[in-house]
C-alpha positions in Angstrom: 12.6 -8.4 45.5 15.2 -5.8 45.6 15.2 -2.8 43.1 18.5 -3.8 41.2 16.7 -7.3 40.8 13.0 -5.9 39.4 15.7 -3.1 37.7 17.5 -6.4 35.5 13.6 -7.7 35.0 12.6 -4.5 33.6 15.9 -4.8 31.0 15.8 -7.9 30.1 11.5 -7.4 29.6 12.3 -4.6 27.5 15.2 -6.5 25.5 12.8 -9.4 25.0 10.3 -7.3 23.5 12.9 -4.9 21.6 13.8 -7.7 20.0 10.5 -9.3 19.1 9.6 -5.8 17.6 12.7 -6.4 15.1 11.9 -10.1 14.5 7.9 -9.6 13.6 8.3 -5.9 11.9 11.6 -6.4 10.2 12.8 -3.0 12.0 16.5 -3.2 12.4 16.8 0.5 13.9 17.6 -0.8 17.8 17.1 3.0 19.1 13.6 2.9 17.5 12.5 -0.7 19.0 13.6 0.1 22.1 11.2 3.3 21.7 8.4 1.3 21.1 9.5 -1.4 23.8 9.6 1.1 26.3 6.1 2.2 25.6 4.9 -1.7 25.7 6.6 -2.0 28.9 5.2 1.6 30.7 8.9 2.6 31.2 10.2 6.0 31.8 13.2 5.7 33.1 16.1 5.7 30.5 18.5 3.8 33.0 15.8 1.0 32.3 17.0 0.7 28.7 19.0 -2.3 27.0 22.2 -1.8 25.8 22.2 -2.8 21.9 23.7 -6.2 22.7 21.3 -7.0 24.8 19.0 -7.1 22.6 21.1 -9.0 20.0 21.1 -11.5 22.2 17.1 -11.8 22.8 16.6 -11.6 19.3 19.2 -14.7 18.6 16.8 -16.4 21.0 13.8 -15.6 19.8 14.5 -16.3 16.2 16.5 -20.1 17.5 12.6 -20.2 19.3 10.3 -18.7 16.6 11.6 -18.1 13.4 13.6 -21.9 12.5 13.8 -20.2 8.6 15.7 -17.3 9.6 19.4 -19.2 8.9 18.1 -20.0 5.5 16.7 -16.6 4.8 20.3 -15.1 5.8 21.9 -17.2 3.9 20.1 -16.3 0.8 20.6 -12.3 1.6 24.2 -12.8 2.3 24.4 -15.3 -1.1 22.6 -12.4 -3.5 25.1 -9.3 -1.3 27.8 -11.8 -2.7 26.8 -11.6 -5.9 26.2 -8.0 -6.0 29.4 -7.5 -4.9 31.2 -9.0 -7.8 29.5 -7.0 -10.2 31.1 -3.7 -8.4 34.1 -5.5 -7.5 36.6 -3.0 -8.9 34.9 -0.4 -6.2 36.3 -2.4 -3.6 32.9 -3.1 -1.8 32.5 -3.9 1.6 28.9 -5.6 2.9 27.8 -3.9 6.2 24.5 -3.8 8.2 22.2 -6.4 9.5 23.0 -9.1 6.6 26.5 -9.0 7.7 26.1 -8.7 11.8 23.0 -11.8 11.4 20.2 -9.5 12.7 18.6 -9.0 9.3 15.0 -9.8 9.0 13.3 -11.8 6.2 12.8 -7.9 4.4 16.0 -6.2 5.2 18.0 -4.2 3.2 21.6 -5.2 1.6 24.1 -2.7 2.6 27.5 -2.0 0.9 29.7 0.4 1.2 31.7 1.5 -2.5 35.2 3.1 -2.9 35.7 5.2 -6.1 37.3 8.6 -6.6 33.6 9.7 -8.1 30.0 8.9 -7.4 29.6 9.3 -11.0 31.8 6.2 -11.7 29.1 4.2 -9.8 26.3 5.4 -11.5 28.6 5.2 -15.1 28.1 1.4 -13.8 24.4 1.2 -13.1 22.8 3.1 -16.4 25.3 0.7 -18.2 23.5 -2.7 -16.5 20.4 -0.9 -17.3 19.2 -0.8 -13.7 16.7 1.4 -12.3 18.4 3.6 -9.3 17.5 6.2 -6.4 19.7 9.1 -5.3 19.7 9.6 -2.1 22.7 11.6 0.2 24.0 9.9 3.5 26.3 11.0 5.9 28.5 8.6 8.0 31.2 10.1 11.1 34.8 9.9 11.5 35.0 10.2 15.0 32.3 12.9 15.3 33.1 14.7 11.5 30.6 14.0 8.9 31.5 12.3 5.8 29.0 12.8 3.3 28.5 10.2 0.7 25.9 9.1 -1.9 23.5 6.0 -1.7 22.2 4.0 -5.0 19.8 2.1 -4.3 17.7 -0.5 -6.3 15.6 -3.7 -6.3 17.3 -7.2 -6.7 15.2 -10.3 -6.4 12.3 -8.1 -4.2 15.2 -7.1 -2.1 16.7 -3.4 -1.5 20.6 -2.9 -2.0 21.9 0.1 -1.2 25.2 1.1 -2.6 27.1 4.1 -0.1 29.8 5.4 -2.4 32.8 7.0 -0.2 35.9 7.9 -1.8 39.4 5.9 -1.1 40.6 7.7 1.4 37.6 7.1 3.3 38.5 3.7 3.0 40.7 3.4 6.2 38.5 5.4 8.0 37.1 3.6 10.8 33.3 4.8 10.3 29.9 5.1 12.3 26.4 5.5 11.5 26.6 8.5 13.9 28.4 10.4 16.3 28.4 8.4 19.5 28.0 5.2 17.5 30.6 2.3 17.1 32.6 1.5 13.9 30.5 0.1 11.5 31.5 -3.6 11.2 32.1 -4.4 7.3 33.4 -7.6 5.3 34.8 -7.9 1.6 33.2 -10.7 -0.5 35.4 -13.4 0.3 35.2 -12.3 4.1 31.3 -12.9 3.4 31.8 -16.5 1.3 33.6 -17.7 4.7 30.8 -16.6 6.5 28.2 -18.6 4.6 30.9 -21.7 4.5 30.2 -21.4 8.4 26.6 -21.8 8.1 27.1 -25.0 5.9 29.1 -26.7 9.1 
């Protein structure tokens, strides 16, 4: 066997067990899975690694293989983001993360991004639906600038939302997780309600 063949072997073994690691542990960090794959496999060499989308694809196949419920149990993360979104509808919110891209696990995290001039306009919103919150500061990039912003979170139905409250500027700002990252993919609520129409056909 040649070396670029045992090369692909070693990538696609590592992308097949990356993704297991996010189906079974509900880790939705790909860096950190491919860590941990990398150490299943005895790799060393980084050149060995997956690209991200590799490993979207394994763990579209593993879940169509091994996890037949994992339609359903997007469908009710994406149904309760929905509903969470009209409740902060006049901050504009945008659902992002694993609900949004189809890689969230039975115990992942809503994700929304927020628009308002203040944070405090947010939390104005929370105290008032007499939810019980978490303060936590995030930072995003424009480009390779931080853009520091301000996470809510709370518990909804045994599930985590987190609520990242950027201001409206920020809003046509094309933004990433980190520096060399790509633009974080994001969808309003009715972007989200065609989605879940999809599933239904």
């Amino acid at each position: 066997m040649s070396r670029k063949a045992t090369k692909n072997n070693i990538r696609e073994h590592i992308a097949y067990l990356a993704a297991r690691i996010m189906a079974e542990d509900g880790i939705e960090d790909h860096a950190l899975a491919k860590r941990k794959a990398a150490r299943q496999a005895g790799a060393v060499d980084a050149r060995q690694l997956p690209y991200n989308e590799e490993i979207d694809a394994a763990l579209h196949t593993y879940r169509l293989l091994y996890q037949k419920q994992h339609p359903l149990q997007l469908r009710e993360l994406r149904l309760l983001a929905v509903e969470i979104m009209d409740e902060f509808l006049r901050f504009d919110p945008r659902l992002t993360g694993s609900v949004l891209n189809g890689n969230a696990s039975q115990f992942a995290d809503i994700e929304l991004l927020l628009f308002a001039e203040s944070s405090k306009q947010v939390e104005l919103d929370l105290l008032n639906g007499g939810l019980r919150y978490q303060t936590v500061e995030k930072c995003f990039y424009a480009g390779e600038m931080p853009v520091e912003a301000v996470e809510f979170s709370f518990e909804r139905e045994a599930v985590t939302v987190r609520l990242a409250v950027l201001t409206p500027r920020e809003q046509r700002t094309r933004l990433k997780k980190s520096p060399v990252g790509k633009p974080l993919d994001q969808a309003t609520p009715r972007a989200v309600e065609q989605l879940l129409a999809q599933q239904e056909t």
